[in-house]
N, C-alpha and C positions, 0 to 999 in steps of 0.2 A: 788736266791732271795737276794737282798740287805741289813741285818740289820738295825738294826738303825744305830749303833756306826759309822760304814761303809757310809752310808747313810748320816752324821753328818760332815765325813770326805770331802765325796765328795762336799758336798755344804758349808763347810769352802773354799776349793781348786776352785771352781767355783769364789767366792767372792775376793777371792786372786787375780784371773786373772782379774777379775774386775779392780779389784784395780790398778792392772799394766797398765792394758789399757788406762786407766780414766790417770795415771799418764804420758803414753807415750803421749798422746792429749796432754794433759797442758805440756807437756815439747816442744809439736809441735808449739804452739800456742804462749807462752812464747817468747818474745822480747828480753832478757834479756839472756846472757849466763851463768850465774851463776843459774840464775831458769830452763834453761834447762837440765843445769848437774845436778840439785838435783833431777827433776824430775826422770831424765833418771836412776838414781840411786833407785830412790825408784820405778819406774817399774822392775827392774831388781831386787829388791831385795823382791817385792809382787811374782814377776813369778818363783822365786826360791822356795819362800816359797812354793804355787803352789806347783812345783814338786817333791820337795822333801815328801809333804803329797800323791799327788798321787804315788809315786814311794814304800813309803810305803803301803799305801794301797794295791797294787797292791802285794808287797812279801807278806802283809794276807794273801789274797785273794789265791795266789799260797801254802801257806805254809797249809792255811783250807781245799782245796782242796788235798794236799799232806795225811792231817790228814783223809781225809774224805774214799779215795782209800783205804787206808790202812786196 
């Protein structure tokens, strides 16, 4: 079962991707090469954020589970 805190995390990290995606569009769309590289930069740096929160999540998740066997 999920937590909250856990729970909290994943839907920070969903929004995150949002956020990149929402940003690769507008940098797709954007005419302008200077608003494409900002764009392209702030997707890349929402989808980092992203995985760096699931990538923790996920050593919890492995470490609770380590506490839990034990």
């Amino acid at each position: 079962m999920v937590k909250p805190a856990q729970q909290l995390k994943l839907e920070r990290s969903l929004e995150q991707l949002r956020l990149g995606s929402e940003c690769a569009e507008l940098a797709h769309r954007a005419r302008d090469p200077d608003l494409q590289a900002h764009f392209m930069r702030m997707a890349q740096n929402w989808n980092s954020l992203a995985a760096l929160a699931l990538e923790e999540t996920a050593a919890g998740d492995f470490h609770n589970a380590e506490a839990a066997a034990s």
